[in-house]
mmCIF file of the C-alpha atoms, coordinates in Angstrom:
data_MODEL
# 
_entry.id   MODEL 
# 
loop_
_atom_site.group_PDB 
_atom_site.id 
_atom_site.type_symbol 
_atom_site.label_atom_id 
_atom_site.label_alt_id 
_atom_site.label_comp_id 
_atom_site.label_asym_id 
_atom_site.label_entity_id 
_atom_site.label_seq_id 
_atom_site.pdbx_PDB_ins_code 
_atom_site.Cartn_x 
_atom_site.Cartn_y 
_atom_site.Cartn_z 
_atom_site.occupancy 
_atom_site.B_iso_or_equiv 
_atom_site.pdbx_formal_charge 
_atom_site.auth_seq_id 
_atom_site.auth_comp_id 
_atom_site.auth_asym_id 
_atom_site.auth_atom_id 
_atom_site.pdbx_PDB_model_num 
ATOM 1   C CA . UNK A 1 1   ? 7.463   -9.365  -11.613 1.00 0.00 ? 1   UNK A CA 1 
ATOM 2   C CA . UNK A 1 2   ? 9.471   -6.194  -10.327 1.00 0.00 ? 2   UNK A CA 1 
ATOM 3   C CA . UNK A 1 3   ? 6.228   -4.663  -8.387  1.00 0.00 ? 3   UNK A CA 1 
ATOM 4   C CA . UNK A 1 4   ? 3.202   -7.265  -7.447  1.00 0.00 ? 4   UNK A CA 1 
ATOM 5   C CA . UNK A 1 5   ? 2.312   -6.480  -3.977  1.00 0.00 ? 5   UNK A CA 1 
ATOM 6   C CA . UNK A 1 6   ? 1.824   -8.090  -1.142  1.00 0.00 ? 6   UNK A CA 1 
ATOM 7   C CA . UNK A 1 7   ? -1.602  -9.771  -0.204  1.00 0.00 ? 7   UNK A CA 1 
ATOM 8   C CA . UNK A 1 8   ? -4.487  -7.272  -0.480  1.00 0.00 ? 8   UNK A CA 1 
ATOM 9   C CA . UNK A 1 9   ? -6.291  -6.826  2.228   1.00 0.00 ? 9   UNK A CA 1 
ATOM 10  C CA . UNK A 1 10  ? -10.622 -6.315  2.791   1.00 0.00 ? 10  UNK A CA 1 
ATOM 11  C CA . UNK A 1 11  ? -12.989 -7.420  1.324   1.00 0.00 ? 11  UNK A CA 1 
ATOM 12  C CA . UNK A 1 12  ? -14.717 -7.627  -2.588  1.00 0.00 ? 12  UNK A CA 1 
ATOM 13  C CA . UNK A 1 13  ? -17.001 -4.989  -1.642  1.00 0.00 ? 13  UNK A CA 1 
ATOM 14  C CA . UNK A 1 14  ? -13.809 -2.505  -1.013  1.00 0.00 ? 14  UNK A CA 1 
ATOM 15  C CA . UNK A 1 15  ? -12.565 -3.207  -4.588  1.00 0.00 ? 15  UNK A CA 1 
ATOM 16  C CA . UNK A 1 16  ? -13.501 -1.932  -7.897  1.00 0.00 ? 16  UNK A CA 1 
ATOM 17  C CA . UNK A 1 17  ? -15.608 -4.502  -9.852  1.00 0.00 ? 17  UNK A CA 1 
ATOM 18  C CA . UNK A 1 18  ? -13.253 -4.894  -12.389 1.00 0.00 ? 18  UNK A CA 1 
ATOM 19  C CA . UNK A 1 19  ? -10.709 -6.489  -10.216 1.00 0.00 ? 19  UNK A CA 1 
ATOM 20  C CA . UNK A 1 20  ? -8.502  -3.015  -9.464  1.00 0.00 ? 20  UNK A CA 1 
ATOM 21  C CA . UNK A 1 21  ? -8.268  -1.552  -5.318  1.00 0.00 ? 21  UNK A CA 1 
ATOM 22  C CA . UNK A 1 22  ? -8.262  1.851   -4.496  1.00 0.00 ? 22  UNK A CA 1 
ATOM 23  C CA . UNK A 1 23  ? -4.472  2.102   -5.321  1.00 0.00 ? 23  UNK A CA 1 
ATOM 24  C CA . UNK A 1 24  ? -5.401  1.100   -9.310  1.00 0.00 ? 24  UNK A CA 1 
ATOM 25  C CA . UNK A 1 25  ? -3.204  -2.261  -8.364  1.00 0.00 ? 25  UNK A CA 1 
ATOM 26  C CA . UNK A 1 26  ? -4.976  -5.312  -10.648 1.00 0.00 ? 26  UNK A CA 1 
ATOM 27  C CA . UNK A 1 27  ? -6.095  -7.717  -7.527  1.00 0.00 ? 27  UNK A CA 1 
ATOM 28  C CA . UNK A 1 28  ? -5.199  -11.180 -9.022  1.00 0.00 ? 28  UNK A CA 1 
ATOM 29  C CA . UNK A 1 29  ? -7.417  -13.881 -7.615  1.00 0.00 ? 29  UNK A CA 1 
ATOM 30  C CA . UNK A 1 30  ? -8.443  -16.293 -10.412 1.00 0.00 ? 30  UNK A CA 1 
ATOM 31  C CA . UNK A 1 31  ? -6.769  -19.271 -11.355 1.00 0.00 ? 31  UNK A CA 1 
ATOM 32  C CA . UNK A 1 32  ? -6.632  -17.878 -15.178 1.00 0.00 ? 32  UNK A CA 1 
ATOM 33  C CA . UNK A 1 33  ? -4.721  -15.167 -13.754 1.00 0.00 ? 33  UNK A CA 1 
ATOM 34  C CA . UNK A 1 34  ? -1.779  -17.247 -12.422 1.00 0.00 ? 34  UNK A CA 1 
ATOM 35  C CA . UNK A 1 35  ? -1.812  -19.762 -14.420 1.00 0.00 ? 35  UNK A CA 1 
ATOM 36  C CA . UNK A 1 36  ? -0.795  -17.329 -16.944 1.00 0.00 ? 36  UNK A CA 1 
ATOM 37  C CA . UNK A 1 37  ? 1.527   -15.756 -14.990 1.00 0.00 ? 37  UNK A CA 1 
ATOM 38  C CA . UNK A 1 38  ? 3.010   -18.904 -13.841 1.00 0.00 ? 38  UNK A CA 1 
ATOM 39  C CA . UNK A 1 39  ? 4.025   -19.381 -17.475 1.00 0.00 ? 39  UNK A CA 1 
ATOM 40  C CA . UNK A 1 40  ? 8.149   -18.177 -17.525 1.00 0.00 ? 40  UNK A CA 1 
ATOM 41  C CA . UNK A 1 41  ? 7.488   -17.075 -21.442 1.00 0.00 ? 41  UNK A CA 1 
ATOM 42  C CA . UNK A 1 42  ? 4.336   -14.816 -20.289 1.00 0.00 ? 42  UNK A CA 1 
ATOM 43  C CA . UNK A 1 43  ? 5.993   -13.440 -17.145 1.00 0.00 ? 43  UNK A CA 1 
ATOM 44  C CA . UNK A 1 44  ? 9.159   -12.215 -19.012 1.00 0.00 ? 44  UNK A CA 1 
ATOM 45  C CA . UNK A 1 45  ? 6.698   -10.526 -21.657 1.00 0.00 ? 45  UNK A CA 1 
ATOM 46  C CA . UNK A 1 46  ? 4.330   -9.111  -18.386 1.00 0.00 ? 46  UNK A CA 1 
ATOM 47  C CA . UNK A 1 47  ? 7.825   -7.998  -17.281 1.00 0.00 ? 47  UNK A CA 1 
ATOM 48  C CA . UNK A 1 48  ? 8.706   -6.237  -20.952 1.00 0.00 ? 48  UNK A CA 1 
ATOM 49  C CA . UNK A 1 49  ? 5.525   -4.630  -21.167 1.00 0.00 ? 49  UNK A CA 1 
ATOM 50  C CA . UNK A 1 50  ? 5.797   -2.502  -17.662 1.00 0.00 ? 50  UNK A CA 1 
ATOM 51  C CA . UNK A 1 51  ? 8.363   0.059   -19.506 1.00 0.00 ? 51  UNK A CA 1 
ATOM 52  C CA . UNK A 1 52  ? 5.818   0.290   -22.644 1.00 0.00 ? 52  UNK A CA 1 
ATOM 53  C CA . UNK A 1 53  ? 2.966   -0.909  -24.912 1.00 0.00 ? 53  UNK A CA 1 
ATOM 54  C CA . UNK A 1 54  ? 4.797   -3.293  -27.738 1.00 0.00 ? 54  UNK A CA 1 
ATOM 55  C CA . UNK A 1 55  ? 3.868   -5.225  -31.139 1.00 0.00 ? 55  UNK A CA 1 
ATOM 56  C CA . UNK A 1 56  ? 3.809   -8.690  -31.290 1.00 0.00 ? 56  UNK A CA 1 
ATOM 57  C CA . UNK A 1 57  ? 7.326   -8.393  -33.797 1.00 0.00 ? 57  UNK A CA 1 
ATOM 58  C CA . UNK A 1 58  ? 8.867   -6.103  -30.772 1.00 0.00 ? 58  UNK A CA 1 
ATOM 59  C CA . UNK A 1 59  ? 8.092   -8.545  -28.179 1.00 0.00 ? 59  UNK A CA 1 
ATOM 60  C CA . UNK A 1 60  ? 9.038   -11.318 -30.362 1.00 0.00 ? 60  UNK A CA 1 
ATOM 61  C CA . UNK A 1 61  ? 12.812  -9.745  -31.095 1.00 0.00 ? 61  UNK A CA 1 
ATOM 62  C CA . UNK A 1 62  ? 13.020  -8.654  -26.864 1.00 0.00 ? 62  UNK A CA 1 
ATOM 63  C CA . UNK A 1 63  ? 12.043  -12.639 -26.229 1.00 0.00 ? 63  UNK A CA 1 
ATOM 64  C CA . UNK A 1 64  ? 13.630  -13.938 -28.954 1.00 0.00 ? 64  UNK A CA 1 
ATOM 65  C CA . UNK A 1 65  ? 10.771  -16.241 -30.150 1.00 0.00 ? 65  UNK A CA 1 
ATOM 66  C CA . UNK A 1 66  ? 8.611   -16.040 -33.013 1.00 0.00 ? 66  UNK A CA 1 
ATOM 67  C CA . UNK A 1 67  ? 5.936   -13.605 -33.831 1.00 0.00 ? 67  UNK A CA 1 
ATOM 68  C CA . UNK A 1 68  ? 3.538   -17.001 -33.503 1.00 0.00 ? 68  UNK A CA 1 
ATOM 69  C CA . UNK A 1 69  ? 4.901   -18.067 -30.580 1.00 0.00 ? 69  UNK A CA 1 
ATOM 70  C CA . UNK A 1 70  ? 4.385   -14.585 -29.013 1.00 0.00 ? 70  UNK A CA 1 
ATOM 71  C CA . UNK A 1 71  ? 1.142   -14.397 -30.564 1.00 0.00 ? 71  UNK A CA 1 
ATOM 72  C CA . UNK A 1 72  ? -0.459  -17.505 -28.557 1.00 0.00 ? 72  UNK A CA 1 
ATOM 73  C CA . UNK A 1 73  ? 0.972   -15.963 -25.140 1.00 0.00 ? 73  UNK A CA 1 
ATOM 74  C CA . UNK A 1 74  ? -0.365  -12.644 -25.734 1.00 0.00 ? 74  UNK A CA 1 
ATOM 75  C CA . UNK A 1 75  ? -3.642  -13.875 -26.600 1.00 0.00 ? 75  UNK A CA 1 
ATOM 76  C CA . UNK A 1 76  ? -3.790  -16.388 -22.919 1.00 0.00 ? 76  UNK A CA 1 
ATOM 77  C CA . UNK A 1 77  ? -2.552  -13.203 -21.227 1.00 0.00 ? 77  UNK A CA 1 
ATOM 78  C CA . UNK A 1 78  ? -5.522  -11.133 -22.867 1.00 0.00 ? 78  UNK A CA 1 
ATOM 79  C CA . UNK A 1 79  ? -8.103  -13.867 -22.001 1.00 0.00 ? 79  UNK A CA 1 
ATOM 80  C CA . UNK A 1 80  ? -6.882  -13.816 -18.455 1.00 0.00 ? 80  UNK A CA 1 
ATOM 81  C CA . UNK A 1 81  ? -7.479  -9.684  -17.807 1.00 0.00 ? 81  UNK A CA 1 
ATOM 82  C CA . UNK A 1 82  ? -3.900  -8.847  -17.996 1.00 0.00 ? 82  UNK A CA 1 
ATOM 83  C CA . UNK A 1 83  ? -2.863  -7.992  -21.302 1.00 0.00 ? 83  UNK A CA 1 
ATOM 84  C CA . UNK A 1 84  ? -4.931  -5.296  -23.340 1.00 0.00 ? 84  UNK A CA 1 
ATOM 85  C CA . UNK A 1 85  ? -4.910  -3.714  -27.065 1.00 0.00 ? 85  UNK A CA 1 
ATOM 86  C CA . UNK A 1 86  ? -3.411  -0.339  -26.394 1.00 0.00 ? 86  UNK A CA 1 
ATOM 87  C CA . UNK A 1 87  ? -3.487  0.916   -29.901 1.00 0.00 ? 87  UNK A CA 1 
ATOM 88  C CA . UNK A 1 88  ? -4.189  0.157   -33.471 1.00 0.00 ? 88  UNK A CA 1 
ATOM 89  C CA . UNK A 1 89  ? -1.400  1.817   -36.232 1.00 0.00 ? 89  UNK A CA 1 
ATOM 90  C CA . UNK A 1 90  ? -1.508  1.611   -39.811 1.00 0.00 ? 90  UNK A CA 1 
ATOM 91  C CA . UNK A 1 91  ? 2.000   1.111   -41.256 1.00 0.00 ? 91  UNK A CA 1 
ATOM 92  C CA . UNK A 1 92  ? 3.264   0.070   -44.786 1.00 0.00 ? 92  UNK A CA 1 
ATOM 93  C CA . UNK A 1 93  ? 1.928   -3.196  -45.604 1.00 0.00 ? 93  UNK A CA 1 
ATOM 94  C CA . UNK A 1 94  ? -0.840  -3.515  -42.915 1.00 0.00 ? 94  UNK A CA 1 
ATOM 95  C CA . UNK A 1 95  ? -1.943  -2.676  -39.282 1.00 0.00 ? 95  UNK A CA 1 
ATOM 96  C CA . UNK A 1 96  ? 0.593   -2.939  -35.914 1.00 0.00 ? 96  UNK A CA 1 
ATOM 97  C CA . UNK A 1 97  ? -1.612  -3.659  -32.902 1.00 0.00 ? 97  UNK A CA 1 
ATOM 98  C CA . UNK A 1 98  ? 0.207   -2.245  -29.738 1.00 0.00 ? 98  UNK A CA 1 
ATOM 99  C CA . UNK A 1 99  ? -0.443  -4.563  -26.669 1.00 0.00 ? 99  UNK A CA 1 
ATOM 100 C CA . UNK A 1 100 ? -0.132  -2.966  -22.951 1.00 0.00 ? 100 UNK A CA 1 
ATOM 101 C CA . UNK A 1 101 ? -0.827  -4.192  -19.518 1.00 0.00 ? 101 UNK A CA 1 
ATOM 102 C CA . UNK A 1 102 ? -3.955  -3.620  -18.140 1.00 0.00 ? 102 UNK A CA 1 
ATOM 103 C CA . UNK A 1 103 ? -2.238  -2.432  -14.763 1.00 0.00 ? 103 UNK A CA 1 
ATOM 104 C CA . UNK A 1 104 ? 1.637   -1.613  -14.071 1.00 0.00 ? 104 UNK A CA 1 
ATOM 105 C CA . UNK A 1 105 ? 1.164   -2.626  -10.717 1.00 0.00 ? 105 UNK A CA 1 
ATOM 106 C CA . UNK A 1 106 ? -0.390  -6.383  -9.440  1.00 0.00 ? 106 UNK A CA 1 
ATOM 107 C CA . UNK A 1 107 ? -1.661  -7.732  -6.190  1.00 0.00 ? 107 UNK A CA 1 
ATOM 108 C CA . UNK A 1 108 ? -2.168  -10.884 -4.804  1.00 0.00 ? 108 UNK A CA 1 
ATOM 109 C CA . UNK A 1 109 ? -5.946  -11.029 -3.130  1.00 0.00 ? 109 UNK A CA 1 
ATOM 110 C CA . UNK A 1 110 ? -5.542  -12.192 0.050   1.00 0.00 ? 110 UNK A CA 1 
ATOM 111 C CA . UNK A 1 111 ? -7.806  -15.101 -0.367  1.00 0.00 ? 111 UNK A CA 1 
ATOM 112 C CA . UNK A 1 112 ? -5.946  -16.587 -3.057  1.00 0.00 ? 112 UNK A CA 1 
ATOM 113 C CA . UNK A 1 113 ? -4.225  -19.670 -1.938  1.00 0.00 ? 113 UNK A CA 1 
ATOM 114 C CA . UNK A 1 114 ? -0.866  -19.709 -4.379  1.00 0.00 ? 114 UNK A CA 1 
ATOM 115 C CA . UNK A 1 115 ? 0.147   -15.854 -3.243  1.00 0.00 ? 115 UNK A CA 1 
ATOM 116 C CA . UNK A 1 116 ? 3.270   -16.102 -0.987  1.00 0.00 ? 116 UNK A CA 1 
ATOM 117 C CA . UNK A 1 117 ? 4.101   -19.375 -3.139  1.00 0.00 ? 117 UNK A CA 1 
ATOM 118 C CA . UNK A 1 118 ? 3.374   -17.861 -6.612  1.00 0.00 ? 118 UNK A CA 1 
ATOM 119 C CA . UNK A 1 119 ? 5.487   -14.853 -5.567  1.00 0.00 ? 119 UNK A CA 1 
ATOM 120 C CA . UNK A 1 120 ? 8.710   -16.521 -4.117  1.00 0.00 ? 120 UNK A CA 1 
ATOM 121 C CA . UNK A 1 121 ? 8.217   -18.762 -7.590  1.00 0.00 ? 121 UNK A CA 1 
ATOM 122 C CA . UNK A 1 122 ? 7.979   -15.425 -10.034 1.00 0.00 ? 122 UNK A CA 1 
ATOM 123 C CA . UNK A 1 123 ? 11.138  -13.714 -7.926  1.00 0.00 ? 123 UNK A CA 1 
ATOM 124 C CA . UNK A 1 124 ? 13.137  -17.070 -8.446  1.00 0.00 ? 124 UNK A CA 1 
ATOM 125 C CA . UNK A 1 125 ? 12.768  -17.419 -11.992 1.00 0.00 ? 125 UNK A CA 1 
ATOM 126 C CA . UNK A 1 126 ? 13.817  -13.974 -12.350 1.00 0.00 ? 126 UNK A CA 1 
ATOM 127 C CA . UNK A 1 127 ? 17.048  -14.416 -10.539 1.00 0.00 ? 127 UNK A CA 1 
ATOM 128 C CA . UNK A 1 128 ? 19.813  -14.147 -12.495 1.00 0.00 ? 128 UNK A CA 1 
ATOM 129 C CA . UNK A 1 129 ? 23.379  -16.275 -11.467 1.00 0.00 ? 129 UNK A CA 1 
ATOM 130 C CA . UNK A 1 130 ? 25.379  -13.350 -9.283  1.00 0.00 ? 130 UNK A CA 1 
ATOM 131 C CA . UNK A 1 131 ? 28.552  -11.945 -11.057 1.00 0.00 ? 131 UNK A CA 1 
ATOM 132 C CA . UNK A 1 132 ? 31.390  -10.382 -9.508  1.00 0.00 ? 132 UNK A CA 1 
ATOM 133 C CA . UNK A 1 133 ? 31.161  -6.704  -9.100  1.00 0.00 ? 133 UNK A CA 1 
ATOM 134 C CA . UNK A 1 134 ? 26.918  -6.644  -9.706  1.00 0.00 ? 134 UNK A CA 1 
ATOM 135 C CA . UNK A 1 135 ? 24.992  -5.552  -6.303  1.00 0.00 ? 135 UNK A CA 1 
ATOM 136 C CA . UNK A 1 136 ? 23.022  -8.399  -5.006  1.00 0.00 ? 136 UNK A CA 1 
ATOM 137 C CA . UNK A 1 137 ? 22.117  -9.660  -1.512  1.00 0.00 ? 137 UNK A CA 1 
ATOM 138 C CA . UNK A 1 138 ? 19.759  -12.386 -0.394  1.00 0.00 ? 138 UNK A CA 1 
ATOM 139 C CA . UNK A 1 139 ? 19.602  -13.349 3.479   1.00 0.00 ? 139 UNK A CA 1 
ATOM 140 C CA . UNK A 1 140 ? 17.170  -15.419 5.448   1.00 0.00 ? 140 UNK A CA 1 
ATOM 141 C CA . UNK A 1 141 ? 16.856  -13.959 8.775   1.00 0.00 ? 141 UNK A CA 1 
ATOM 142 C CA . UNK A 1 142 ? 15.048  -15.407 11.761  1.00 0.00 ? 142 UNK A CA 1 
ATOM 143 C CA . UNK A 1 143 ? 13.317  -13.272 14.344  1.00 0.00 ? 143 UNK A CA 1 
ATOM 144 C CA . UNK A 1 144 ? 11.685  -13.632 17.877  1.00 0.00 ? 144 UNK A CA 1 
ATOM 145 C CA . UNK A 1 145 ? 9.043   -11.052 17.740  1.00 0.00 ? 145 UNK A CA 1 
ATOM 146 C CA . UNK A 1 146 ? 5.976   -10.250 19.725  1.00 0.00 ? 146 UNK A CA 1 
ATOM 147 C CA . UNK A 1 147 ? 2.617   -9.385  17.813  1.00 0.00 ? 147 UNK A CA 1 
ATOM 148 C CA . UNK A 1 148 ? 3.041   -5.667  18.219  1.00 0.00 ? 148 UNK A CA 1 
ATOM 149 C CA . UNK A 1 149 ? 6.856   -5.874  17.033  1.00 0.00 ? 149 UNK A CA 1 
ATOM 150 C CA . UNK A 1 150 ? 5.325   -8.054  13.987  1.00 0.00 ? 150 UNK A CA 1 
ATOM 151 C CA . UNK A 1 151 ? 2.969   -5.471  12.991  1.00 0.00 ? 151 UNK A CA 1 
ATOM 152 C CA . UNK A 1 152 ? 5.081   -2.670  13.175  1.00 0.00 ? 152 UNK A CA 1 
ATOM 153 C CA . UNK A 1 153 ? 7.714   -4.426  11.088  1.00 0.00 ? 153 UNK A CA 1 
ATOM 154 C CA . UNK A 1 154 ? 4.811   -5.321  8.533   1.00 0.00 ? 154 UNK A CA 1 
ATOM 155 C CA . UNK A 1 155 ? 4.042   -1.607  8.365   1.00 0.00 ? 155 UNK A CA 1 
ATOM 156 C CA . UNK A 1 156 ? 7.321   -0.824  7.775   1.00 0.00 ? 156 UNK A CA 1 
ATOM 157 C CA . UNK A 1 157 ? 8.316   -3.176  4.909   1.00 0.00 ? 157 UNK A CA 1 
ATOM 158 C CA . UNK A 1 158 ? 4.964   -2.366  3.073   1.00 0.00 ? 158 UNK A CA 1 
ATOM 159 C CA . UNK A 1 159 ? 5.942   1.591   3.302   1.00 0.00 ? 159 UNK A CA 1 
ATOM 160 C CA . UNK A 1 160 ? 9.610   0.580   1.957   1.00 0.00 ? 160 UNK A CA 1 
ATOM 161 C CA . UNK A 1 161 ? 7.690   -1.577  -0.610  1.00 0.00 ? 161 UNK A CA 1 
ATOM 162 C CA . UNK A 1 162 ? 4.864   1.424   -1.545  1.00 0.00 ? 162 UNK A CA 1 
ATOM 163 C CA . UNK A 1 163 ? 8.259   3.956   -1.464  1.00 0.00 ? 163 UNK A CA 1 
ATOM 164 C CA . UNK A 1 164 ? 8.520   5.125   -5.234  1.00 0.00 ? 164 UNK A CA 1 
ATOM 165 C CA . UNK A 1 165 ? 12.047  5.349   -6.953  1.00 0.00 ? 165 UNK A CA 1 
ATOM 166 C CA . UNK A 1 166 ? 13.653  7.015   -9.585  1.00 0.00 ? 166 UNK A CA 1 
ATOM 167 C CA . UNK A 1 167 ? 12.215  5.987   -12.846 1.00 0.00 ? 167 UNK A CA 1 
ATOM 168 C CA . UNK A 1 168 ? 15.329  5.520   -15.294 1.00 0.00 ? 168 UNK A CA 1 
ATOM 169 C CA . UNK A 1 169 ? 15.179  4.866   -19.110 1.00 0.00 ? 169 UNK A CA 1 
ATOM 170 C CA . UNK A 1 170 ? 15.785  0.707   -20.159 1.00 0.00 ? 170 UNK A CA 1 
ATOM 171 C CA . UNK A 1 171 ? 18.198  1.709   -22.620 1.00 0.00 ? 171 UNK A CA 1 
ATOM 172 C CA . UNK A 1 172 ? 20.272  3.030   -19.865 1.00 0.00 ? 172 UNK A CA 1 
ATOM 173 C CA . UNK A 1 173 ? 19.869  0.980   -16.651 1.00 0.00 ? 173 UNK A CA 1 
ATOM 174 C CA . UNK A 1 174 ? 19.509  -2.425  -15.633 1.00 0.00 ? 174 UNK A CA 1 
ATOM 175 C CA . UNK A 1 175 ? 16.665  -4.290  -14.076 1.00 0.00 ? 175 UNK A CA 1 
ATOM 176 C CA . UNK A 1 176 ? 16.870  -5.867  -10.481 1.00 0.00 ? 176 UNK A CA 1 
ATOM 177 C CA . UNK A 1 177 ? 14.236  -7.530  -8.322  1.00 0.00 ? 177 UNK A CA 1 
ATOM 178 C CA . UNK A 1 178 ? 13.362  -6.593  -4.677  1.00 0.00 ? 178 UNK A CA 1 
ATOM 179 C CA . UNK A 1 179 ? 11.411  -9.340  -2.713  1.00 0.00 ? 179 UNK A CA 1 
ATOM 180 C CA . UNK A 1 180 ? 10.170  -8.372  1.194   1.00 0.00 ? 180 UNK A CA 1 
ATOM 181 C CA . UNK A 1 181 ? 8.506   -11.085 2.882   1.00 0.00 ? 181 UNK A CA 1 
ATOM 182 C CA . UNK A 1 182 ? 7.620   -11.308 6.498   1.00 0.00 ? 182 UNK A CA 1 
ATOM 183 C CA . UNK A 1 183 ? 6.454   -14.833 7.351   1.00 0.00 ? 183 UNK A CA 1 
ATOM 184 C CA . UNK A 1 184 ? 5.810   -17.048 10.148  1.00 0.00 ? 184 UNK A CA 1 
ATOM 185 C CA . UNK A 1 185 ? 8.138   -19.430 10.249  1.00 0.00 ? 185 UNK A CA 1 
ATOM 186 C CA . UNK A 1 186 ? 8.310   -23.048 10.701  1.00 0.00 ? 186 UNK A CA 1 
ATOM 187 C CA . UNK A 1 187 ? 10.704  -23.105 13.244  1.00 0.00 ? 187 UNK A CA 1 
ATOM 188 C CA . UNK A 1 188 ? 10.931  -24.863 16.670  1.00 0.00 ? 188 UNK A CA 1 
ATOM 189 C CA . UNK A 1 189 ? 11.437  -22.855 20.248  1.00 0.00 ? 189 UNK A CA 1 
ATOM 190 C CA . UNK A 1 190 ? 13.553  -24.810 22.671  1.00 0.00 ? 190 UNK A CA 1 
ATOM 191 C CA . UNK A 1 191 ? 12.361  -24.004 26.034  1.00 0.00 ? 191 UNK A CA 1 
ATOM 192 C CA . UNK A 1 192 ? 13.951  -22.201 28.651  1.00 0.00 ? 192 UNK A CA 1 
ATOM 193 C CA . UNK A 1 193 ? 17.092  -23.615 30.422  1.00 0.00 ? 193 UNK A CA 1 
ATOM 194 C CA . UNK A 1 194 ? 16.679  -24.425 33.760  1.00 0.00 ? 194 UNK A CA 1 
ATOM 195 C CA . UNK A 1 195 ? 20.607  -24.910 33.824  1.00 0.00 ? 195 UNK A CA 1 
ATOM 196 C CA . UNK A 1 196 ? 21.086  -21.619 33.119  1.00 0.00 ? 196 UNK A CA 1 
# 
């Protein structure tokens, strides 16, 4: 998912009760939530739905799965809070039911155990193999840095996160991912050498 968020941070009492913050991000917390996420078939459909509200026959031909298929996925993602009924149209032959997110943008609740893990998982099963000529970069980087240096580099990969940019048409770009992740790391000091 191209825009979940970092952990949230405060408390219940700062967000809305239906599970959006102050930023109208959907806090996901439940277990519902990402185990219907988790689902690769339900994340590429989450992922569809950001550019617009679709029919179950238009998600089924972006997917390439049945109408059935698509039906049972939109129907866990509605019972989890994600997925909504945008819009009721009568066409020839019956009634198209337009299905929309209920936010654009998601957020991982800072007490919810599976968020770092859930969102390295999402990014990786987006990942497509890198081709020649296609801009792509992934780099692990390790840093010594003291607890000021750590929060000022937090504060500046959430602004670089928050930063909006152009919005371009589907038809006419391509998608690409964008994972930031500051962590502590596993990894061990050596101490100082006396030899040197």
């Amino acid at each position: 998912m191209a825009e979940e968020q970092p952990p949230a941070h405060g408390s219940d009492a700062d967000q809305h009760q239906n599970g959006r913050d102050e930023q109208d991000h959907l806090v996901l917390r439940s277990p519902e939530q990402f185990k219907a996420l988790g689902h690769p078939v339900r994340h590429r459909m989450v992922n569809a739905l950001r550019q617009r509200p679709a029919t179950l026959r238009q998600l089924a031909d972006a997917l390439g799965m049945s109408k059935g298929t698509i039906g049972y996925h939109v129907r866990v993602l509605r019972e989890a809070g994600l997925v909504r009924l945008a819009e009721t149209r009568q066409v020839r032959g019956g009634t198209e039911q337009y299905f929309a997110l209920v936010s654009h943008r998601f957020k991982v609740h800072e007490d919810a155990a599976i968020g770092p893990e859930f969102l390295i998982n999402a990014a990786l099963g987006e990942m497509l193999p890198d081709r020649p000529g296609q801009p792509s970069h992934t780099a692990l980087r390790h840093l010594w840095l003291t607890d000021a240096e750590a929060h000022a580099l937090e504060a500046r990969l959430r602004a670089m996160a928050a930063e909006p940019y152009p919005t371009t048409d589907s038809a006419h770009g391509k998608p690409y991912g964008l994972l930031v992740s500051l962590f502590r790391a596993n990894v061990p000091s050596l101490p100082p050498d006396d030899g040197h």
